[in-house]
N, C-alpha and C positions, 0 to 999 in steps of 0.2 A: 458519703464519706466526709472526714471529716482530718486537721492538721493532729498530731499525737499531742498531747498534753505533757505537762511537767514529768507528772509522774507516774505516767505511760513506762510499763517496760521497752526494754529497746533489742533483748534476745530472746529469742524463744527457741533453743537447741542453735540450730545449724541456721534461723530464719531471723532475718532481722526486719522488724516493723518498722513499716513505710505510712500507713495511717490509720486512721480509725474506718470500721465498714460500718460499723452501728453496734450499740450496746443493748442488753436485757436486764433483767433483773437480775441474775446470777452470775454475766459474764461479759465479756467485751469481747468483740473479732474486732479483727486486725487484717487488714492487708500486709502479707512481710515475704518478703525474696528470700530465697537461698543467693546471696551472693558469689559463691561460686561457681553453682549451678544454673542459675539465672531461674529456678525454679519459683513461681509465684504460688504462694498460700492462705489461704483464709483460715488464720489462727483465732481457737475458741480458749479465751483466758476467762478461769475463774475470777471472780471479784475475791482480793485477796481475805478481806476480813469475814468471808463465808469459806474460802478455802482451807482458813484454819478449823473451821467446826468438823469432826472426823465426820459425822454423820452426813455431811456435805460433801467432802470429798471422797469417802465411798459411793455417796450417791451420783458422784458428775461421773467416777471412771466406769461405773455400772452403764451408763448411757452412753459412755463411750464404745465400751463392748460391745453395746447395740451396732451402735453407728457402723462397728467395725463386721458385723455380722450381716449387716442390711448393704453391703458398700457394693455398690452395682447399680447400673441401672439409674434414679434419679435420685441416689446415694452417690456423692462423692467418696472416694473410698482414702482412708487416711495415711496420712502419709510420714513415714519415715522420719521421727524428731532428731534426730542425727545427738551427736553428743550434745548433754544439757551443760545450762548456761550456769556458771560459779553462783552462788546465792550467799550472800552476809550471811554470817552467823543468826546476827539479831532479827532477821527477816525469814518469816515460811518462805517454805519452797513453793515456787509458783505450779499453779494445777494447769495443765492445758493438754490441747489435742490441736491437730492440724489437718488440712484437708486441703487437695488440690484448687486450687482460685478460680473458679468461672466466672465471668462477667454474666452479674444477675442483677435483680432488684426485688428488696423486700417488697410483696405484696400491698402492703399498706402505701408501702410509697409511693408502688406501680399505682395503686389509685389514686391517689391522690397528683398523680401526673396526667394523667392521661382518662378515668374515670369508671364506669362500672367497665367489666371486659364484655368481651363478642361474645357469641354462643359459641362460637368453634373455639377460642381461647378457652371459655370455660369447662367445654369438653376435654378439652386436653389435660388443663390444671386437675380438672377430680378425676379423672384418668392414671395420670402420673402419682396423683396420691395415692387413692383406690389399690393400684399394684402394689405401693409399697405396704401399703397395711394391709393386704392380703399375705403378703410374708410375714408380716408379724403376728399377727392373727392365726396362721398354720403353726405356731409354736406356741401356742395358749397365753401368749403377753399381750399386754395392751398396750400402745403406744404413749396415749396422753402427750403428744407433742405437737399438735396443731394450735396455729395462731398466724395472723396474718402477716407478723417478723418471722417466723420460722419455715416460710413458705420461701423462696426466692423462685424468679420467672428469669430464666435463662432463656438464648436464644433457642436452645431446638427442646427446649423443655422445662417443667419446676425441676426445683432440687430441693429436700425438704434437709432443714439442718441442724432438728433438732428430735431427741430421740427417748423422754421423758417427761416427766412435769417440771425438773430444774428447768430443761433447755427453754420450755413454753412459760416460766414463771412470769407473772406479771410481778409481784414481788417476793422479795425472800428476805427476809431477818434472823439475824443470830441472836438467837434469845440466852438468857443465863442457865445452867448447867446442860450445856451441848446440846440443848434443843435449837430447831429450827424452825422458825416462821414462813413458810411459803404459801404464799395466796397465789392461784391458778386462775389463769384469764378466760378459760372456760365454765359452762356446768349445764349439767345435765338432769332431768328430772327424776332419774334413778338417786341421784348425788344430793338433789332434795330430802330424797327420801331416806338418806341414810344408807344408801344400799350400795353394794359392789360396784365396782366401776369395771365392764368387759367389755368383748368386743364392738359391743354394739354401740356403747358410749363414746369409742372412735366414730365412728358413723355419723354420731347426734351433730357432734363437732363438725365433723367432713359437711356435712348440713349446714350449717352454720356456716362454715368459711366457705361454702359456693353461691350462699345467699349475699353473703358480702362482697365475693367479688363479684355479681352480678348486678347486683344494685347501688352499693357504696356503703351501704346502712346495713346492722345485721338487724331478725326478725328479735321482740322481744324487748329492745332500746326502748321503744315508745312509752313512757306514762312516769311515772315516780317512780323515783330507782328503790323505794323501801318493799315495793309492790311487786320486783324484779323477779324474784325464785314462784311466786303466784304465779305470774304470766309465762315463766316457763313450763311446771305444773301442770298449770290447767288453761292457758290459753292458745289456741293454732296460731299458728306464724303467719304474717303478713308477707307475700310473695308475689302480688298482684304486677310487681315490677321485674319479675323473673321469667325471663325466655320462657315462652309458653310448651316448648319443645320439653324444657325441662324442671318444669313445676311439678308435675307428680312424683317425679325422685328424689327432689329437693327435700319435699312433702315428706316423703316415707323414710326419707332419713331423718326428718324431724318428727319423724313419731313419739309419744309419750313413754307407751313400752317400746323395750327394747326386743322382745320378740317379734315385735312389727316391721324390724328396719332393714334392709336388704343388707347381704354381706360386700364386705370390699371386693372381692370378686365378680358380684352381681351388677353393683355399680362400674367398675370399671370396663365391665363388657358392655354398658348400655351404654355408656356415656363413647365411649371409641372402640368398636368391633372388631378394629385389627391393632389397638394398642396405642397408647397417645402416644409413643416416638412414631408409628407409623400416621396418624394421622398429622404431624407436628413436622411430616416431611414439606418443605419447601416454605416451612418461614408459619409464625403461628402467632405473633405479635402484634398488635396493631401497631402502624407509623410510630408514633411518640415514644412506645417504649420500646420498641427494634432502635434508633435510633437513640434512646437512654443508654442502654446497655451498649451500643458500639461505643459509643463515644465515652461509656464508664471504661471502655476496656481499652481503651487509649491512654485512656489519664494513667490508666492503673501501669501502663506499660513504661509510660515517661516519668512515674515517681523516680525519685531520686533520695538514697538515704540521706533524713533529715539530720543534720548536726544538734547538739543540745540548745541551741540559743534557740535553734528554731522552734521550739516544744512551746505549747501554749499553757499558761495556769489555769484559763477558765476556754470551753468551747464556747462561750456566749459569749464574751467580749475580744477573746484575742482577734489577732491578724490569722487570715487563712490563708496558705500557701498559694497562687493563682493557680496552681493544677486543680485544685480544688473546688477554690470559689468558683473556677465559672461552671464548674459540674452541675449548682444548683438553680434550677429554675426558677427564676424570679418574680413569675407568680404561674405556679402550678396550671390554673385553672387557663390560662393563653394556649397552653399544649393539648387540653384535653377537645377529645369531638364527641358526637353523638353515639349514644351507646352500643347502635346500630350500623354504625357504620365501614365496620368491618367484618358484617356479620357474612355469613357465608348465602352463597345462592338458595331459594328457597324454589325445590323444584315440582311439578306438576303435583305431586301426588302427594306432598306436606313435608316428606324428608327431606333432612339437607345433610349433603356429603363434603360442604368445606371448600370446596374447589369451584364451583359455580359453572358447571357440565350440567347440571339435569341429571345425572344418570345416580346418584343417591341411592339406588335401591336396585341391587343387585346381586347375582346368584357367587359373588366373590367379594372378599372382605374386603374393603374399603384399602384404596391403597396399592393394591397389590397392582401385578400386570399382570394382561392377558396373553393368553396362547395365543401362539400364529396360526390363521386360518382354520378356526375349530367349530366357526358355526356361533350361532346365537349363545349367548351365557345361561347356565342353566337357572333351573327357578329356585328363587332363595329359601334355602332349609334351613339355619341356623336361627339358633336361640342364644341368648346370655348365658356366659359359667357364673355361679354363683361359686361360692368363697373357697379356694385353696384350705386342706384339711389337716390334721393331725388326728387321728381316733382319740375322742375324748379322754382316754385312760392315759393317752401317750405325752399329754400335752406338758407337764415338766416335772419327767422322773427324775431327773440328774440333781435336780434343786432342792436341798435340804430341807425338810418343813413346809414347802412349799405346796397349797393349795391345789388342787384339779381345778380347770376352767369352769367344768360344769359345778362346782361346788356351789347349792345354796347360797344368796350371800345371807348374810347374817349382821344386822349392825352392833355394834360396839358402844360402851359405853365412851365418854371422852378422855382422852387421854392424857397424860402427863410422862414424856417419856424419859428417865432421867439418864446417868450418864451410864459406859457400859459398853463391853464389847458387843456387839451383835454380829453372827453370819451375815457371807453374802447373802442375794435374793436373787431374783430374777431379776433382770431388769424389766423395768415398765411394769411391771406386775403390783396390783394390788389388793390388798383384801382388807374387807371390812368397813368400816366407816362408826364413827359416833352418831350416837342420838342428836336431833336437832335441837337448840337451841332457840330460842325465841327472839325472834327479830327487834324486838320493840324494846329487848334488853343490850343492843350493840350500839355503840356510840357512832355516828355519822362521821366518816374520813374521808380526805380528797381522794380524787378520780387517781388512778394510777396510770403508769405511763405504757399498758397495752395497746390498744387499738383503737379505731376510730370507733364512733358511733356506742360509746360508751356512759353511764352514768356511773355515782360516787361509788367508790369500795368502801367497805369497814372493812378492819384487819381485826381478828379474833387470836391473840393470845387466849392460850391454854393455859388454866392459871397451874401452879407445882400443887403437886398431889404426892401423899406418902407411896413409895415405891415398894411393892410387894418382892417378895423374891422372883428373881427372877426366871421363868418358865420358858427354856429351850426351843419350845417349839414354838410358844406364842411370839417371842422375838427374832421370828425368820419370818413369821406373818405380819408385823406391824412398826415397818420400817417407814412406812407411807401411810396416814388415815387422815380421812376429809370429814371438818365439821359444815359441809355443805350447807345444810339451809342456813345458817349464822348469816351470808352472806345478803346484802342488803341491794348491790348493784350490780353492774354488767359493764367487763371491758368489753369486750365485742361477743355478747351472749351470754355472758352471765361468772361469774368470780368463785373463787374458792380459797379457804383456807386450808393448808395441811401444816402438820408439824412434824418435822421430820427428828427422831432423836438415836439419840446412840446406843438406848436397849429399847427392850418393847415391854408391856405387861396387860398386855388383851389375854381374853381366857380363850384358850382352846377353843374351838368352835366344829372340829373336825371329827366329833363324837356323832355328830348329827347323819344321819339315815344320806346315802351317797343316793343323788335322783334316776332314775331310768335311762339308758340312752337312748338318745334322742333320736327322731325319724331321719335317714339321713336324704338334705335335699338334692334338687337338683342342680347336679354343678356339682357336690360335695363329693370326696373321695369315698367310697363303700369304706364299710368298718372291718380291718383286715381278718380273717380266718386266721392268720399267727402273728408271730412279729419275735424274730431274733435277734439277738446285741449279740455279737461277738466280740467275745470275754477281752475286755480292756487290756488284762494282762497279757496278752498276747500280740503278737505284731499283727498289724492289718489284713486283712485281704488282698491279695493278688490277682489270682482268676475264680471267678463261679462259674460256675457248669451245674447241666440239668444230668440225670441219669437218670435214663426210661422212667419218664417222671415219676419217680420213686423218690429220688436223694436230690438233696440241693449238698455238690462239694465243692466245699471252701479249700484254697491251697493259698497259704502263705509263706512268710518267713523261716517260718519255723515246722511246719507239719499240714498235712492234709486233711481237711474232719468234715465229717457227712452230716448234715440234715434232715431229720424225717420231714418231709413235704406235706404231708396228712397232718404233723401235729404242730411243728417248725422246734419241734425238741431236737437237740445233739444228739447221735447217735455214737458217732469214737471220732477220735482222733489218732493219722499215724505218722510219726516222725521220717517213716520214708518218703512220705510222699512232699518233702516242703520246697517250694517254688516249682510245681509242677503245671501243668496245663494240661488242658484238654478234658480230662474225665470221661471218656467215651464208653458206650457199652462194648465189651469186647463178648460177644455172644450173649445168653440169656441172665446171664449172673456172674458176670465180672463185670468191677470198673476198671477201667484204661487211664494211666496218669503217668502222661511224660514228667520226667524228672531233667534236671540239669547231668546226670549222669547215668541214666537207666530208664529203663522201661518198666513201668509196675503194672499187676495187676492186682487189685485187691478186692477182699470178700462183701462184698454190701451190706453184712448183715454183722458184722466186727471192726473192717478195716486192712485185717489181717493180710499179710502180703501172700500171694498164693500163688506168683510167677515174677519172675524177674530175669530180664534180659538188659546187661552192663553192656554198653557200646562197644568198647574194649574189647567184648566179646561176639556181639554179633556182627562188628564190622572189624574184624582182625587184621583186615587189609589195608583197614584206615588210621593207622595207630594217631590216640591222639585227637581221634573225628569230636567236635563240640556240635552237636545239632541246636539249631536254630529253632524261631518259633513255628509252629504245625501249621502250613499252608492251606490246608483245608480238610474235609474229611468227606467220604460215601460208604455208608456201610461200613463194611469191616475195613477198608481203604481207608489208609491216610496219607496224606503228601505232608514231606518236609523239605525242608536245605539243612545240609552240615558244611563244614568246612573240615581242613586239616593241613600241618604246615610240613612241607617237605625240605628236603635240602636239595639242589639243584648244583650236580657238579662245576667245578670250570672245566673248561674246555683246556684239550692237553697243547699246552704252550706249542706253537714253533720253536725251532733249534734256535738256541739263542736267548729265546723271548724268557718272561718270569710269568711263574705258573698263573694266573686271576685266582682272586678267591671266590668259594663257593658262597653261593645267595641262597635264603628260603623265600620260596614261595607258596603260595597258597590257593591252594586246588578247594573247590568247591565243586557241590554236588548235588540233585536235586533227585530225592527218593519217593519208592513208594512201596509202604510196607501193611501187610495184612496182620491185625491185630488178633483176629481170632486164629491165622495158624498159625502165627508169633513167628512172618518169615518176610523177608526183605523181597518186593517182587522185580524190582528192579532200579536202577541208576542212573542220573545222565550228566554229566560235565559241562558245567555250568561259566559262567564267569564270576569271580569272586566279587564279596561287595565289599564295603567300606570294615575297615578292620571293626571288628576281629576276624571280617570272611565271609562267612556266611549270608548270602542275602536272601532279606527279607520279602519272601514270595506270598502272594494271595491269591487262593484259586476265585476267579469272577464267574468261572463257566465250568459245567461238566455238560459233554456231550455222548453220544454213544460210543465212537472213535475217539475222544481228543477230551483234553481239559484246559482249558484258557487261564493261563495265569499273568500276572500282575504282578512287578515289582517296586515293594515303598521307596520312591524318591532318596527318603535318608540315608539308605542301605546302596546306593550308585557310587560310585565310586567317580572323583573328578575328571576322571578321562572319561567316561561313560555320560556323565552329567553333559560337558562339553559337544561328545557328538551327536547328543542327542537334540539341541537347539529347544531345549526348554520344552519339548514333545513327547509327551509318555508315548509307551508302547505294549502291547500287549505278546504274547507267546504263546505259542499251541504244543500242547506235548502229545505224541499219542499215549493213549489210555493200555493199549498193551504192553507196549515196551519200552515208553517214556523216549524213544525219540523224540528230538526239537523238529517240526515240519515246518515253522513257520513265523516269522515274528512282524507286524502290523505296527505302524500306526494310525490313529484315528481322528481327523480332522488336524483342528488345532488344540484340542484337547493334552495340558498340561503334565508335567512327570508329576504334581501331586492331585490332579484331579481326580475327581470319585469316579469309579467303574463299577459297572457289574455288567452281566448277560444272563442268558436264558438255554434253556436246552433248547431251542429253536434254531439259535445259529445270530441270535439278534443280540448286539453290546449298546449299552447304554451309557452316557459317557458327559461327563458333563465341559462346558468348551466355553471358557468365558465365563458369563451369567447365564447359558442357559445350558439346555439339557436337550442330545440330541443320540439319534439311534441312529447304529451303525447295520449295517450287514457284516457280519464279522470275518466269512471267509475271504471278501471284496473289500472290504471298506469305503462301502457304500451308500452315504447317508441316506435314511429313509426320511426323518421328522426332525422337526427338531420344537423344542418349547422353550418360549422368553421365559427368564427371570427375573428379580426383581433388578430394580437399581441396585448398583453398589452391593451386590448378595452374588452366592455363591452355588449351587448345587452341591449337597450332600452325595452320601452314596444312596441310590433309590431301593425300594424293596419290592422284589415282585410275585405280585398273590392274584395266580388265576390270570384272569383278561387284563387285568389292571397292574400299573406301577404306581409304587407309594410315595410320591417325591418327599425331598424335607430341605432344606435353604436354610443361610446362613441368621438370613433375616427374619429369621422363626415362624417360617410357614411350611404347613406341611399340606400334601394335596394328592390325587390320587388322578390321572391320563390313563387311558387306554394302550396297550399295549404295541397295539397293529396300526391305531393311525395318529396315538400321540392328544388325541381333543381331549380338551379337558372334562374330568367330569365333577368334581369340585378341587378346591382350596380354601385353608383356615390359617388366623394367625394361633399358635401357643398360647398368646396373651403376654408373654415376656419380654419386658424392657430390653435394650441396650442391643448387644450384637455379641456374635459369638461362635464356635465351632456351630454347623446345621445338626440340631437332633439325631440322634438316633434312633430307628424305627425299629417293633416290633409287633407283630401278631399275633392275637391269641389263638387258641386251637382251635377254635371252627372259623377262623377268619373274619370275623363278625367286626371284633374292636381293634382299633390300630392306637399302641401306646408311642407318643413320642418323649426320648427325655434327653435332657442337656444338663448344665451345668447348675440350673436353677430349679427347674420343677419336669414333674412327670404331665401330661397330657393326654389325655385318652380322648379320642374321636369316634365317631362311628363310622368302619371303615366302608361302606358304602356311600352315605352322602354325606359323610364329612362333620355330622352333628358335633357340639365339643362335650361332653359326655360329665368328664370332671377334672380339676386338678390336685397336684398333690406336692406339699414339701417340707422338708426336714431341716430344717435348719442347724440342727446339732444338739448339743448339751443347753439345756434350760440355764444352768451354772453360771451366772457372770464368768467363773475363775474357769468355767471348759474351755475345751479347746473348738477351734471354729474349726468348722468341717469346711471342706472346699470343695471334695472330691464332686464329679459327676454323678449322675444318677445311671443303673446299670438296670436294664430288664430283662426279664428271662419270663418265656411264655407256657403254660404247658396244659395242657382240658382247657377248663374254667376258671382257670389263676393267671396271673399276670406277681411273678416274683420281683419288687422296686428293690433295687441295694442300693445305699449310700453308705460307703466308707463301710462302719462297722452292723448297721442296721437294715435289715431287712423287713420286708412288708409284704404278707401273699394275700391280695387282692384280689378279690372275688369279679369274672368278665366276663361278658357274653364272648 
């Protein structure tokens, strides 16, 4: 960090800048507070006289979008610019974005503090990347934002902060008629050649930046910088200084081709098996830079808004503020130690698991905890997932003109892009490239200010060319092209120039013969049997339900509409049915669809309503009855709760006295009605829940007598909440006549902890971090299973002998039923923390999907194999909307139905 300069902005919205964090070639960050809020942010400011080029600033808010799409995880996710800040007339409007402040250190600086990193630092660093370009790479974009400034090492993890070739720029110039100059501090041998830059050229780079932080120097530096894109080409990389654990992966993400290179998925399971946060638990930094980062995040606590006098005109000769100056090490090389020296235990059998236990190599993922008392761990079955998928067709339909991933690349002649409105793009996406140039015609230019271990750049203006008219389509593809080999030297790997301009005028290229799909590997999601988008103009999704897996029906906002499951084409839609639930078979050929005021039944093969029961009418006794959501269901059986508000007289005065007024109260009820002979079987008086009434009940158990229900927390009411002392409870109804016989609690298990049981008489119950079984008519503990640190139990699912557990801390795992041992546990693979998955089985039991808020998961539900992953990120569109929703699955034969928001995916399962 560094004091702000003259003329450094001083607002950015609601955040006022306190210093400099470090500059790029397109931008400056800022450390700046909410002052009100006391809120600390790492603001990303354009460099004004590129902010005025439009082709720039479409291009920084496209990488914005990203950022905003990726923000999870070891993405800071952006934050709130609150009102903007007045701007002169005579001055652009400043470009920026902001991002919550972690106390981190650019990579480049971290080495240059402290020196190459450990092996378990390094696992963790392409770990944490690895995941996140696994998400971006599941949406057919390419990243192009690695460099050793765009890398920051936090305490419990990287944070990457930059989400395109602007963010990663080593330089960028504003050329004359709205062109832009951007030379890229990477390059790759595909980029040599002209060719496409995809997924796998994330990869090459990822290579590059773990050879760097593992050595200090990247592969390739060595010899005449004129000879740089040669050595990339065609010479192997020097590695002889790289953790021997992790030379072959290094290796094969510096492969030539890029069909060689493993996906970010494949790497970030080799490199951390249960997830760099999970491996990154109890501290992952060596000395010098754990205690960089504390002490950066001290200073950064005690800045203080700097007045104007305090602003400096040059950072090289002014005064630095003492919070600052003494931030910087006064000679690097006193702080740093041996490269080894905080490398992890190196145990018997060659692995090392970090922790320096010996036990490295075991039948559970690294990280996790064990069962109590289960016996020896079993034998380790587990392999690497390879790459998070999107079916090549899917990869970005929303994006106008936009290319398939799998597209040929095809190079391009060079460009001259002149001025010109252009469409968005995707972001990070690019297609094409110019023919190369010959090195021996580029004039020699100093070294740019990327990264270490670099020789000179040349920057290659593109000289102006007459401008054809311009071609719609060709100008959604050629927002971004690299004259690659022109490039003569290496920031840390090799350089590039791009020009970015304000139209485009590359020819089509999309006439060309679309390739075969491709084998799908392992790890990869299978290539769906369908895939439906529910019609944008229409309101979202509500509930999916399966019907005799025949229909998949969708109930929203506005109407009910079925899915053929065979083809994933719409079959009708019916306005009766909108905000309804359940969708049950009501006998061989009805669907069943609660409504907010009726009971439908409709024809599966129309929609057509073909029974209808009005509450009004079946409950005449309830005037007024609102039913609540379906408790559960067996067969033609389903349980709900209704409510309904009575008037409750006063009591007739004593002589004398003045009448009281009458109160409404509100009677609740908990029902059970037969769908197929459309008749109420009976009722029971419940206590009401939180207004509106009705609470919200979950059947956990059906037994032969009785059914064990469960009431949501939310739904308590604050006198219930109260006498309950923070202790859920369970209820038993009988199954003939919906008597209450009985209401339990179990252990210390929580009013929102996950339940469920079994027809056996056994609850399962989570109490704390772990997970323990009860005997339900006793409450009887039988077992009980540790969970992780700091994690939670989900609701378990049980298939056969076995329970499916799933946890907060994204592991999911499968214990025996009767005595609780374990018989495996896996992580997801997914950063950060979050609600625990939810599980699903397919129809012969075979695959267990887990899915949460970020990806789908499939394992093999026997030993726990991780099979594939899967996710959707939303609209390809810079201008789409970002999806947030969870992931939802529905299981039925050999399908496994994935929804997100409006998309659906029917996935072929064992």
């Amino acid at each position: 960090m560094e004091a702000l300069r003259q003329d450094d902005p001083r607002r950015f919205g609601r955040f006022t800048a306190l210093a400099r964090f470090d500059e790029g070639a397109s931008a400056v960050r800022y450390v700046a507070r909410d002052l009100a809020s006391g809120e600390t942010a790492l603001v990303t400011a354009a460099r004004p006289e590129l902010a005025a080029v439009p082709v720039f600033s479409r291009r920084f808010q496209a990488e914005a979008r990203t950022a905003d799409r990726l923000a999870g995880g070891w993405v800071a996710p952006p934050l709130d610019p609150g009102d903007a800040a007045e701007t002169p007339a005579d001055e652009p409007e400043p470009l920026w974005t902001a991002a919550g402040y972690v106390p981190a250190l650019p990579l480049a600086e971290a080495i240059g503090i402290a020196g190459p990193l450990p092996e378990r630092a390094l696992r963790i660093l392409g770990a944490g990347i690895a995941e996140i370009l696994s998400r971006v790479h599941a949406a057919g974009s390419v990243l192009q934002g690695l460099a050793p400034n765009t890398v920051l090492l936090a305490a419990d993890g990287p944070r990457l902060t930059a989400f395109g070739p602007l963010g990663a720029a080593a330089s960028a110039e504003a050329r004359p008629g709205g062109q832009l100059s951007v030379r890229l501090g990477y390059l790759t041998p595909e980029q040599i050649e002209g060719k496409e830059v995809s997924a796998a050229s994330d990869l090459f780079v990822l290579g590059l930046l773990l050879a760097y932080a593992a050595t200090g120097t990247t592969p390739f530096t060595e010899g005449p910088a004129e000879e740089a894109t040669r050595r990339i080409a065609e010479d192997e990389p020097e590695l002889d200084a790289v953790p021997e654990e992790l030379r072959e992966l290094i290796a094969n993400c510096l492969a030539k081709d890029p069909r060689q290179r493993p996906t970010a998925g494949t790497v970030a399971a080799e490199l951390a098996l249960e997830g760099a946060a999970g491996l990154a638990r109890g501290g992952w930094l060596p000395e010098p830079l754990a205690a960089a980062v504390a002490d950066q995040e001290a200073r950064v606590l005690a800045l203080e808004v700097p007045e104007e006098g305090d602003a400096t005109a040059d950072s090289g000769t002014a005064d630095v503020p003492a919070a600052l100056e003494d931030a910087r090490p006064t000679d690097p090389r006193a702080l740093r130690k041996p490269a080894d020296a905080d490398a992890p235990a190196r145990n018997t059998d060659g692995n090392t698991d970090g922790n320096g236990d010996g036990d490295g190599d075991t039948g559970e993922d690294r990280g996790t905890t064990r069962f109590l008392n289960t016996g020896p761990r079993p034998p380790r079955n587990d392999r690497p997932t390879t790459q998070l998928a999107l079916p090549h067709e899917l990869t970005a339909p929303q994006a106008p003109g936009a290319l398939p991933a799998a597209h040929p690349a095809q190079p391009a002649a060079p460009l001259a892009l002149p001025a010109g409105p252009v469409p968005p793009q995707q972001p990070g996406h690019t297609h094409g490239g110019p023919a190369p140039y010959p090195a021996a015609a580029l004039p020699a230019g100093p070294a740019g200010p990327g990264g270490p271990g670099g020789g000179p750049m040349v920057s290659l203006p593109l000289p102006p060319a007459p401008a054809p008219a311009p071609d719609p389509a060709a100008s959604r593809r050629t927002l971004l092209t690299i004259a690659a080999a022109a490039v003569g030297g290496l920031i840390v790997g090799g350089g590039s120039v791009a020009a970015l301009g304000s139209g485009g005028t590359a020819e089509a290229t999309d006439d060309k013969p679309a390739p075969k799909p491709r084998p799908t590997l392992p790890g990869q999601a299978p290539e769906p049997r369908w895939i439906y988008a529910h019609p944008a103009s229409e309101s979202s999704p509500l509930t999916t339900a399966l019907w005799r897996d025949k229909l998949l029906v969708v109930t929203s906002e506005s109407q009910a509409s079925a899915v053929d499951l065979r083809t994933g084409k719409r079959l009708w839609q019916r306005a009766d049915g909108a905000k309804g639930q359940a969708a049950l078979a009501a006998g061989a050929d009805l669907v069943f669809v609660a409504s907010p005021t009726e009971f439908l039944w409709l024809s599966p093969k129309n929609g057509k309503v073909v029974h209808r029961v009005r509450y009004t009418e079946a409950f005449d006794d309830l005037p007024g009855l609102t039913v609540g959501r379906l408790a559960g269901s067996s067969g033609p059986v389903i349980w709900f709760t209704g409510a309904h508000t009575v008037v409750e007289k006063a009591p007739k005065p004593k002589k004398g006295k003045k009448k009281g007024k009458d109160k409404e109260v509100v009677e609740a009820y908990f029902f059970a009605y037969d769908i197929v002979q459309r008749k109420e079987l009976w009722r029971t008086s419940v206590p009401a829940g939180r207004d509106p009434g009705a609470p919200a009940y979950r059947v956990v158990a059906e037994r032969s007598a009785d059914v064990l229900v469960r009431q949501d927390a939310a739904s308590l009411t604050a006198a219930e909440v109260k006498k309950a002392k923070g202790k859920g409870s369970v209820r038993s109804f009988d199954q003939k006549t919906g008597k209450l016989l009985w209401t339990k609690q179990y252990g210390a298990s929580s009013l929102e902890a996950a339940t469920t049981g079994d027809e056996d008489g056994t609850l399962y119950a989570a109490v704390g971090q772990d997970l323990q079984a009860f005997e339900a008519d006793t409450s009887k503990p039988l077992w009980r299973v540790e969970g992780s640190k700091d994690s939670w139990f989900g609701t378990p699912l049980i298939a056969g002998p076995l329970i499916h557990t799933t946890e907060r801390s994204r592991l999911v795992g499968a214990v025996e039923r009767e005595s609780g041992r374990l018989v495996w546990r896996r992580s997801t693979e997914v950063p950060g923390t979050g609600p625990a998955p939810s599980l699903t089985l397919s129809g012969s039991e075979k695959t267990l999907i887990a899915a949460d808020a970020v990806q789908v998961t499939a394992f093999a539900a026997a030993d726990g194999e991780r099979l594939w992953k899967f996710q959707d990120i939303g609209s390809a569109d810079p201008k789409g909307e970002t999806v947030r929703a969870s992931y939802r699955t529905l299981a039925f034969g050999e399908t496994v139905v994935v929804q997100r928001d409006r998309s659906f995916y029917a996935f072929p399962v064992a």
